[in-house]
C-alpha positions as CSV (number, residue, x, y, z in Angstrom):
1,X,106.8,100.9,90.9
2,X,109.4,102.6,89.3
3,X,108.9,105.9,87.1
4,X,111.6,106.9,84.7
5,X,109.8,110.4,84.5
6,X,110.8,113.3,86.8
7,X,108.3,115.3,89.4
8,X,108.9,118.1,86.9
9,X,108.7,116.7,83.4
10,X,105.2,115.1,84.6
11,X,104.2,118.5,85.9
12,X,105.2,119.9,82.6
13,X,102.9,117.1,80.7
14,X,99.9,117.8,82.5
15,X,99.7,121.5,82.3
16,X,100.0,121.0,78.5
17,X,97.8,118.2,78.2
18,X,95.1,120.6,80.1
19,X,96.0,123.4,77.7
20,X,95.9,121.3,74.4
21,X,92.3,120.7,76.0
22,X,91.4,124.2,76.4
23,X,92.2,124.7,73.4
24,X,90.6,122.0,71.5
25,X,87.6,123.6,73.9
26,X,88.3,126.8,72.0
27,X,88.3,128.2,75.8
28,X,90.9,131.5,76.3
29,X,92.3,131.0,80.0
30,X,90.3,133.7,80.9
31,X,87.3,131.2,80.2
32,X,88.3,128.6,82.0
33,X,89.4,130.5,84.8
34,X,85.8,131.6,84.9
35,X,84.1,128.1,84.3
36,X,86.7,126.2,86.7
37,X,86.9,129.0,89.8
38,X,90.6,128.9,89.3
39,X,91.9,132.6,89.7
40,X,93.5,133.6,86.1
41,X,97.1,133.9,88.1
42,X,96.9,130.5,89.2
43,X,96.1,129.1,85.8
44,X,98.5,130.9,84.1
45,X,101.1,129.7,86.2
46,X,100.3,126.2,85.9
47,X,100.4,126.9,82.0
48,X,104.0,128.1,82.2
49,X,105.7,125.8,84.9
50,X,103.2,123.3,85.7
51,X,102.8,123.8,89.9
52,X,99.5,124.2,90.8
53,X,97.6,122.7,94.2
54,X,95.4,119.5,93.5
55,X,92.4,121.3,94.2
56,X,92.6,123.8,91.5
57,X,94.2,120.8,89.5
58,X,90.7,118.8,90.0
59,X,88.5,122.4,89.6
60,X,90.6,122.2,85.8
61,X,89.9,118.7,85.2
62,X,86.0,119.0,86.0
63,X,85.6,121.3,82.9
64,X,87.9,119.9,80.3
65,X,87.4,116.4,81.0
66,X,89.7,113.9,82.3
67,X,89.0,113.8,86.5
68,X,87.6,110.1,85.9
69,X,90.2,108.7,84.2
70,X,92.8,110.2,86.6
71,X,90.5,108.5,89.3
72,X,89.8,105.1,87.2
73,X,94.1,105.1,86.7
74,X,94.5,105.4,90.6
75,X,92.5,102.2,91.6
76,X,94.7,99.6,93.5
77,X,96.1,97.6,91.8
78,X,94.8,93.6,91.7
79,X,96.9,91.0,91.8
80,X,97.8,88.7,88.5
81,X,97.7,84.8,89.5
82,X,99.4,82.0,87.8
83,X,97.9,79.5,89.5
84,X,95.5,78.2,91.6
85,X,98.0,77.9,94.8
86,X,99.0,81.5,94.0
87,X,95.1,82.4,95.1
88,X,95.3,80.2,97.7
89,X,98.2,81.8,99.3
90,X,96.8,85.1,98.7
91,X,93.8,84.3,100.8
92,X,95.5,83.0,103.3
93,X,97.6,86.3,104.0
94,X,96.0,89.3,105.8
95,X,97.1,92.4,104.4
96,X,97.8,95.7,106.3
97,X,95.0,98.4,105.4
98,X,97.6,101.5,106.5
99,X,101.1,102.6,105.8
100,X,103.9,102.0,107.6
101,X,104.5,104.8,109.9
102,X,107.7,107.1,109.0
């Protein structure tokens, strides 16, 4: 799939999405810090430019919400048949369980 979003903008939308949430929490960053185990430094950061490792990223999301619906958004994708010989076809073909090696 195609995404007509850079690396950085969506870096940029996520720390502000997890700030309007703090907010809305009525949580200072020094309270979430706290709550989440992320050091103060690291969230600030994140606030500002948006880098911050997944772990801390997940540590956020578990106190202002939002780790399942990242998780229920990265489920594979199922295929959409027309018709009846579309899911016989697909049943037919095996399909590769790892990436191709690079």
């Amino acid at each position: 799939m195609i995404s007509l979003i850079s690396i950085s903008k969506a870096q940029q939308k996520l720390a502000k999405n997890v700030r309007d949430r703090r907010l809305s929490m009525e949580l200072t960053q020094a309270g979430l810090s706290k709550r989440s185990g992320v050091p103060l430094a690291t969230l600030r950061k994140f606030e500002q430019t948006g880098v911050i490792s997944l772990e801390s990223f997940l540590k956020l999301l578990m106190v202002v919400g939002g780790i399942e619906d990242i998780l229920n958004e990265l489920k594979p994708v199922k295929p959409n048949f027309t018709s009846i010989d579309d899911v016989l076809k697909d049943t037919t073909q095996i399909s590769r369980k790892r990436g191709s090696k690079q």
